[in-house]
C-alpha positions in Angstrom: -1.3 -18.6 6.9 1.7 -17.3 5.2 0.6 -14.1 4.8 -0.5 -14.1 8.2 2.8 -14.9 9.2 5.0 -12.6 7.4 3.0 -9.6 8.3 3.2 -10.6 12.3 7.1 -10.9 11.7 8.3 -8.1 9.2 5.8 -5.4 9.4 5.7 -2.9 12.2 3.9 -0.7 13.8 0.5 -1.3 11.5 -2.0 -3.1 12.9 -4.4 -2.3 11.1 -2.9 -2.9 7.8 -2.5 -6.5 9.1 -5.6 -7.8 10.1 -7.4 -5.0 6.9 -4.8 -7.4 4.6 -5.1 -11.0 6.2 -8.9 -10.7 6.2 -9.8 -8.8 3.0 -7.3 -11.3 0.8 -8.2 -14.6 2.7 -12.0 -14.2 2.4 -11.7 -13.0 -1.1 -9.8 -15.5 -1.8 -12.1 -18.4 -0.7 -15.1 -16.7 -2.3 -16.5 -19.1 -5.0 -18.7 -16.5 -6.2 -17.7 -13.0 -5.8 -19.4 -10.4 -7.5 -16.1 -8.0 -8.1 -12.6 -7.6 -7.9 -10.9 -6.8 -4.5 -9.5 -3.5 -4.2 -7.3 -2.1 -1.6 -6.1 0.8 -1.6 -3.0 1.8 0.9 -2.3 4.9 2.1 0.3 6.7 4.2 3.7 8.4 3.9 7.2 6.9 2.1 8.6 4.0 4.3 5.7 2.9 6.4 5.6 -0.5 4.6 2.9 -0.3 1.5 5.0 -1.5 -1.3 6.7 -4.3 1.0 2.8 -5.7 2.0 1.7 -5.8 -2.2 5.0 -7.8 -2.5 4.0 -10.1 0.9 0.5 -10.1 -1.1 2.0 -11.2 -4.3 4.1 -13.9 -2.6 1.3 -15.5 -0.6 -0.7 -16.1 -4.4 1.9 -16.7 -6.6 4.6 -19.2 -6.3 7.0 -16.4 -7.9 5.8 -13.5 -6.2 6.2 -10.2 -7.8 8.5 -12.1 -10.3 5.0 -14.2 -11.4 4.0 -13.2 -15.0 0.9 -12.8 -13.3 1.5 -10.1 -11.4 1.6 -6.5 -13.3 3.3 -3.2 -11.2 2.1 0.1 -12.6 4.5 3.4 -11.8 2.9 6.0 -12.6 5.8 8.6 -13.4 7.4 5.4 -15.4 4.4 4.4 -17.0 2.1 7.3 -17.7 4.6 10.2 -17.5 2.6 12.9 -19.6 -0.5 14.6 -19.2 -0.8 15.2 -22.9 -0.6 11.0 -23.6 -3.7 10.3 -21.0 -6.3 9.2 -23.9 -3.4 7.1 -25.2 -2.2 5.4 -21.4 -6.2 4.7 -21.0 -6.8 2.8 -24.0 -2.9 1.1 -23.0 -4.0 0.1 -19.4 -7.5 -0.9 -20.7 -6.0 -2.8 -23.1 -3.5 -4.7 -21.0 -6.0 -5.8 -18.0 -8.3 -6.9 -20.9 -5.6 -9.2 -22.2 -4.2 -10.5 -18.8 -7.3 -11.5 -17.0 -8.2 -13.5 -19.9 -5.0 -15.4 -19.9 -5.3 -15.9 -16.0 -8.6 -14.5 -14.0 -6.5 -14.8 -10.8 -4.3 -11.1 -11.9 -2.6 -9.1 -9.6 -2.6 -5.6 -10.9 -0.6 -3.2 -8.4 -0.8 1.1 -9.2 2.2 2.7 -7.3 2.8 6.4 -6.9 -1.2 7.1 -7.7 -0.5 10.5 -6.2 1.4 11.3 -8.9 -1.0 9.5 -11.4 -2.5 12.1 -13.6 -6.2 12.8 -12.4 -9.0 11.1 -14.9 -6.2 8.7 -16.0 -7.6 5.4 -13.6 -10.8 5.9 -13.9 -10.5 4.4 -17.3 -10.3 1.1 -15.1 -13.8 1.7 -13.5 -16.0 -1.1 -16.0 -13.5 -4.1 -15.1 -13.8 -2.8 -11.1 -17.7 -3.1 -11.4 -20.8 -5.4 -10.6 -20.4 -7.4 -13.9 -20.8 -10.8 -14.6 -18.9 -10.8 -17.7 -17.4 -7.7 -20.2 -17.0 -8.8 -23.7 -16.9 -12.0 -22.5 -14.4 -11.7 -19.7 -15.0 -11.7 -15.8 -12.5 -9.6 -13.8 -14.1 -11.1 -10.5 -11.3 -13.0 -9.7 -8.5 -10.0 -10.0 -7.1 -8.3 -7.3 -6.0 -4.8 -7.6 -4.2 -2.9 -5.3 -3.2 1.2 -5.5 -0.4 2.7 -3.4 -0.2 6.2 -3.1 1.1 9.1 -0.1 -2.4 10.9 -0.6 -4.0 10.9 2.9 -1.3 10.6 5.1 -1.9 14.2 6.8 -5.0 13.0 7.5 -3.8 9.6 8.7 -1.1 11.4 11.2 -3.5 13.6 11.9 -5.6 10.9 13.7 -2.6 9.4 14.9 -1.5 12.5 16.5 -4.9 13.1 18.4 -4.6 9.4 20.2 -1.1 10.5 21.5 -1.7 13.6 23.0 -4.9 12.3 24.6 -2.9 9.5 25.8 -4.0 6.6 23.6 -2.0 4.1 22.4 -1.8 3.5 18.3 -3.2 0.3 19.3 -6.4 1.7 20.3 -6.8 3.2 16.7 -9.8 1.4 14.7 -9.9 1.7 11.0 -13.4 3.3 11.3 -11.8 6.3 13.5 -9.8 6.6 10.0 -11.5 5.2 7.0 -14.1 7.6 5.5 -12.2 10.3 6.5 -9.3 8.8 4.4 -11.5 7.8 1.0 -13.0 11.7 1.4 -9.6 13.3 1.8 -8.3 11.6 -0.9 -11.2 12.1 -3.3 -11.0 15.6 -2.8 -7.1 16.3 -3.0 -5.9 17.4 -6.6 -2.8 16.3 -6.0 -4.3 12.7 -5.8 -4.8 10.2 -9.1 -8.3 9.5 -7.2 -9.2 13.6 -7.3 -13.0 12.9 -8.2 -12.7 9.4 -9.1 -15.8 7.5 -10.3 -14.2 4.9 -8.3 -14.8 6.0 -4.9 -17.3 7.6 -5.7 -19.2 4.2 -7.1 -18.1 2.7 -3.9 -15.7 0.0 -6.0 -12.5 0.8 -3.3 -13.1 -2.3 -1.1 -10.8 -1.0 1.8 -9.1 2.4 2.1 -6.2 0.8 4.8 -4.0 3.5 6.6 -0.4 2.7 7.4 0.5 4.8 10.2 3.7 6.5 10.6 6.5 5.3 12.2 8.1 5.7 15.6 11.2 5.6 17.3 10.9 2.0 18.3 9.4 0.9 15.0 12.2 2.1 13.2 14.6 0.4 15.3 12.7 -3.0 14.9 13.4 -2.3 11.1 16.9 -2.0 11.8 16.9 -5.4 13.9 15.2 -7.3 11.6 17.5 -6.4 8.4 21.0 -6.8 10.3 19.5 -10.3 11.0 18.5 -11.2 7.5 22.2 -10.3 6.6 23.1 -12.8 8.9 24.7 -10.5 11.1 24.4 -10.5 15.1 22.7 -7.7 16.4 24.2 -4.5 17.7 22.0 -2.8 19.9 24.4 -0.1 19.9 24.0 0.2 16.0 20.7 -0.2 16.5 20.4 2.9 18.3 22.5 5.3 16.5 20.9 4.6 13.1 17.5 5.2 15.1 18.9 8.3 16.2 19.9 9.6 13.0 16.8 9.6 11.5 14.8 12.8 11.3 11.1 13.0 13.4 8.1 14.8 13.1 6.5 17.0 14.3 9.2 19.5 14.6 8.1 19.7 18.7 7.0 16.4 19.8 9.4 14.7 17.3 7.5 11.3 17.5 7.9 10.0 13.3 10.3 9.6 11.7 9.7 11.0 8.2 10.9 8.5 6.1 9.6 5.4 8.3 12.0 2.3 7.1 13.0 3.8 3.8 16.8 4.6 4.6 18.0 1.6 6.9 19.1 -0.8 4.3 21.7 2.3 3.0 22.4 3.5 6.4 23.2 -0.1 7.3 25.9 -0.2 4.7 27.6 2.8 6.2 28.1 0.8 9.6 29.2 -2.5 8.0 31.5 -3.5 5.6 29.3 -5.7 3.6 
């Protein structure tokens, strides 16, 4: 419920990602018996919201959130920043989901930045992903994992572009107008940590979920919603003119902004003296 909740209130603009989330994590969570891990993957371009729904994720299982020791975050440039180290990271990550799903079955393993994850590199991840009862003892059916990464999001706007100028609403956009199109464009995009992956292609990504980009009016509910949490009454006037100072693609219809959300916390700074 509280995952419900917090996604209604603080995420905008995603419907999809919302009821993808709600329903994927809930039934997964009330599965006595499931027979793998859940995987999400989320897609889409800097600011629409992916990191901030792993941390509503995190927060609706663990009484510590993100803080929980277990919950493990994965930055690719941080963590496996060279190509020559990538037999070393794979015994490393191998060895570290090994020992944290035995210490608690219920793990929360989050990949950000897997665009930028050297290709090969997460496939190493692939046996504790699978069909199996139990691995050297162990059963990772009861860990969640969940992979952030900007790969796809041409192919996400792309969709959302072709609603709008036929005059459909975002609304009307259904993850299967998106889906497989998303999992094959990011298979086949070298520039993606799942370029080739055994994991798509063995069918172990449970959900590909788009987060669409950002409008106008989105951004502006972003704006609303963080002058609020600062306590602060809301200036619609301020409202406006950080909205405005964003910049929106495409370069003609200028309909997204290109950074979604990612700015208005700074920009709110500038207009306040916190």
């Amino acid at each position: 419920a509280a995952l419900q909740e917090n996604l209604d209130q603080k995420l905008f603009g995603q419907h999809l990602v919302s009821k993808v989330v709600v329903k994927a994590v809930r039934g997964f969570l009330n599965n006595t018996n499931a027979k793998k891990p859940l995987a999400l993957s989320l897609h889409g371009w800097t600011g629409t919201g992916k990191n901030f729904v792993s941390k509503i994720v995190a927060e609706s299982i663990y009484k510590r959130g993100l803080q929980s020791k277990y919950v493990h975050q994965f930055v690719a440039t941080l963590h496996f920043p060279h190509a020559h180290s990538i037999n070393l990271y794979k015994d490393q990550l191998q060895s570290w989901i090994r020992g944290n799903v035995s210490i608690c079955p219920r793990s929360l393993f989050i990949f950000d930045e897997m665009d930028k994850m050297h290709a090969g590199l997460i496939d190493s991840i692939k046996p504790f992903l699978d069909y199996y009862e139990l691995l050297d003892g162990v059963s990772y059916r009861q860990a969640i994992f969940i992979f952030l990464s900007n790969a796809g999001a041409e192919k996400i706007t792309e969709v959302a572009l072709d609603f709008w100028r036929n005059g459909r609403t975002r609304e009307d956009i259904q993850l299967t107008d998106i889906q497989n199109a998303l999992s094959v464009s990011v298979f086949n995009n070298k520039n993606s940590g799942f370029w080739h992956s055994t994991l798509i292609d063995r069918n172990l990504i449970d959900y590909f979920i788009p987060f669409l980009p950002l409008e106008y009016r989105h951004v502006k509910m972003c704006v609303r919603v963080e002058i609020e949490s600062r306590g602060y009454t809301v200036d619609e006037d301020i409202v406006s003119r950080i909205a405005d100072e964003m910049t929106y693609f495409p370069r003609e219809e200028r309909i997204y902004s290109d950074k979604g959300c990612k700015t208005v916390d700074a920009k709110l700074d500038y207009y306040y003296d916190f």
